[in-house]
N, C-alpha and C positions, 0 to 999 in steps of 0.2 A: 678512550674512544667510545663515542656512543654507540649502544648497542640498536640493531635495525629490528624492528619488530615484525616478526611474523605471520603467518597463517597458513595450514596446513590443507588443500584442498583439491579435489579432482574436479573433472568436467559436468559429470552429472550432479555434483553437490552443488555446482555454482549454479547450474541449468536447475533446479531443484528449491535455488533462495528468490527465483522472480518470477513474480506474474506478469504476465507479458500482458501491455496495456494495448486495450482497443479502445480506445473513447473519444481520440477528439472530435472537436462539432461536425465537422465535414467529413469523414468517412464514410465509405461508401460502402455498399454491400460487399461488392467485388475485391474491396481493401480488407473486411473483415474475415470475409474466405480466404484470401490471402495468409494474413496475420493468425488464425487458427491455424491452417497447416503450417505456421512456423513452429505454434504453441508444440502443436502435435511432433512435429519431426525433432526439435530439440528435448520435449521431453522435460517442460518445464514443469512450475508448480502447479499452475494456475493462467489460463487466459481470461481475461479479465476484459467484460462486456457489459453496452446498456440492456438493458431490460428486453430491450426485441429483441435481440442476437440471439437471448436464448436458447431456441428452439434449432437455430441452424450450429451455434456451437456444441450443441448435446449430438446431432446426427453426427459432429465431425468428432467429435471426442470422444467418443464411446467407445470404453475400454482401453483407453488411452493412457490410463493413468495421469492423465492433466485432466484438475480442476474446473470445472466452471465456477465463475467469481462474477457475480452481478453486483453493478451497483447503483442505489437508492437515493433518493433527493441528491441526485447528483446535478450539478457542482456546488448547487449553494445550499442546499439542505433546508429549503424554506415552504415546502408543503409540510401540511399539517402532519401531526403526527397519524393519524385514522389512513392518509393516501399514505405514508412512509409504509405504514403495514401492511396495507393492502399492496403495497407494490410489489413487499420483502416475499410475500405470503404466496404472489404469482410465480414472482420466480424462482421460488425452490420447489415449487409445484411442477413448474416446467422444466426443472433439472438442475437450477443451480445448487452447487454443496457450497458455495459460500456468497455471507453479502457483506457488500462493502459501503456504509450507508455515512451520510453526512452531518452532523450534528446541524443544530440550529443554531448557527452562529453570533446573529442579533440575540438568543436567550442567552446564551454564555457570558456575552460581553455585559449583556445588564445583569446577569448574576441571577437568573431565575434557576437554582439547583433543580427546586423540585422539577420545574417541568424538562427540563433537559433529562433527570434520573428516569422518570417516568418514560420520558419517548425511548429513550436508549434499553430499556428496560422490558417496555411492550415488541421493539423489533427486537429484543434478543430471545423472548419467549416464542416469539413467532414462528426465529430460525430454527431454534435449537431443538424446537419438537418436531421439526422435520429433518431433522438430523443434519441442519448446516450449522456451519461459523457465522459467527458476525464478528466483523473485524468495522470499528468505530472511526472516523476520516475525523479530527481535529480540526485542521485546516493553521496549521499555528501561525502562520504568516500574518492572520488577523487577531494573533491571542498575543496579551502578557504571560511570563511565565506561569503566574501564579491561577490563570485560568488552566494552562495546560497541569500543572501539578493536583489540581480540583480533579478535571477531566479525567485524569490517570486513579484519580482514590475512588470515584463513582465506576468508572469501569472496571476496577478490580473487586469492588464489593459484590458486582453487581450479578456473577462475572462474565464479559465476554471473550472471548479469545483471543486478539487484538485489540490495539491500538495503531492508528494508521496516522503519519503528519501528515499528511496533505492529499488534495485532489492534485496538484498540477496545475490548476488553473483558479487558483487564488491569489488571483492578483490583484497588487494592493498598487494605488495610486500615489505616485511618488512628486515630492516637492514641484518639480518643473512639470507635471501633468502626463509622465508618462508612467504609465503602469507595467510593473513588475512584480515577480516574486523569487524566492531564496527556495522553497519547496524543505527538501529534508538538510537539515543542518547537524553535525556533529552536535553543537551545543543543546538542541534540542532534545536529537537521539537519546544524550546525555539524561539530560533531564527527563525522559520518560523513565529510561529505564530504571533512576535513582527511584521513581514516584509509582511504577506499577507494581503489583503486585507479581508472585512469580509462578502465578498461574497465569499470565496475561503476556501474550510475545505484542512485539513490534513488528510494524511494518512501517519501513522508510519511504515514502514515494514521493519525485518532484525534483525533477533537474540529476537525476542520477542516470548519467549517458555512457560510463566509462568501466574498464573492470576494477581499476583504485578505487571510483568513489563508490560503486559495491562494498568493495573490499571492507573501505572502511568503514562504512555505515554495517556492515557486518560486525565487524574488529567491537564497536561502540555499542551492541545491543542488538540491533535489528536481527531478527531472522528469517523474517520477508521481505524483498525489494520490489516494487511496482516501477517497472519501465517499458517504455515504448522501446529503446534500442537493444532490445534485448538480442538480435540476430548479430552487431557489430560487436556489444558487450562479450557474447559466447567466442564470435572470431578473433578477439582480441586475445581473448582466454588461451584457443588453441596455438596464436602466432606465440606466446611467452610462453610454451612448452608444458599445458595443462594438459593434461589427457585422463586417459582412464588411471592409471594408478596415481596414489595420495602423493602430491607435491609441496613442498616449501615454498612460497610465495615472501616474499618481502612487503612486507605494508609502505604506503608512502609514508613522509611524515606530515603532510599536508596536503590531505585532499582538498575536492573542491567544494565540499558541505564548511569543510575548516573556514577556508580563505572566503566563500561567500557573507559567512556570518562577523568576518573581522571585520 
């Protein structure tokens, strides 16, 4: 008989592995005050905001113990590197402790190391003298592996404290003209965490809506999750009998990071 794989966890450790995502295009103010005092009342890692919110997510967060997480050349990471720092440099000035910034995607793909090293390198001096994280957004949807194992040896040299798969909103256009994306994949997880270094965590983000695909994108590496459902993710938590004391969980054997990438 196959044995079922486990994981040992409570409500605030699971509230404690996601930053809870504010970012898509149409949000509204009134959405993001919202979406912060979810941050705030669940007690998560991180709420996770563009560049303006800043200022209104520091008044709601303060002393909260949740993060503010901005992030940089978001979605497609194609300002130059000079506005990528000056962006990073705003907002941990205005209070974020972490940034979450997008590589140059077109340099990846043509293979320009140096300058990708170099940009990744100047926002992570940025951060880190102001005493934030930089956690690096890949975007793998648009990479061969052998870019993301590149990506993973430059970030760990380099170092920053993440590694992130995806914006969410790398979507790649598919044979019949419609576009889609997979976001974080088991197989990729995989492949980060073979290729980072082990000063350098993952974060998984991109189509992770459920507490299994947490789970397993946990189980595989990851020890940050970036999702928007994070209010359903935590509900689900509680309906399967998490609570505050440390519980036994059963892993699926097929999430949906698995079955998107078969």
């Amino acid at each position: 008989m196959a044995t079922c794989a486990t994981v040992t966890v409570t409500l605030p450790q699971i509230a404690k592995m996601i930053d809870h995502s504010l970012l898509h295009p149409t949000i509204t103010d009134s959405e993001i005050l919202a979406g912060l005092k979810i941050a705030e009342k669940l007690k998560v890692a991180a709420a996770c905001v563009k560049p303006y919110s800043v200022p209104i997510a520091r008044d709601i967060l303060e002393d909260s113990g949740v993060l503010i997480c901005a992030v940089i050349g978001f979605p497609h990471g194609n300002s130059t590197t000079k506005i990528k720092v000056q962006e990073a440099e705003e907002a941990v000035t205005e209070g974020a402790q972490e940034i979450d910034m997008v590589v140059n995607v077109g340099k990846v793909l043509g293979g320009d190391w140096e300058y990708v090293t170099n940009e990744i390198r100047a926002i992570n001096d940025t951060v880190v003298k102001h005493g934030a994280a930089l956690k690096v957004i890949f975007e793998n949807d648009f990479l061969e592996e052998h870019h993301i194992v590149h990506l993973c040896k430059i970030c760990s040299v380099i170092p920053v404290a993440f590694v992130k798969t995806s914006t969410g909103y790398g979507f790649v256009k598919q044979p019949g003209g419609l576009y889609a994306y997979q976001g974080a994949t088991v197989p990729h997880l995989q492949l980060m965490k073979a290729n980072v270094g082990s000063n350098v965590h993952i974060k998984a983000a991109g189509g992770i809506r459920t507490l299994d695909e947490l789970l397993v994108a946990i189980s595989v590496g990851a020890s940050r999750i970036g999702a928007s459902a994070t209010e359903a993710i935590y509900q689900e938590a509680v309906a399967r009998g998490i609570g505050m004391l440390p519980i036994r969980v059963a892993l699926p054997s097929l999430g949906k990071a698995q079955s998107d990438a078969s």
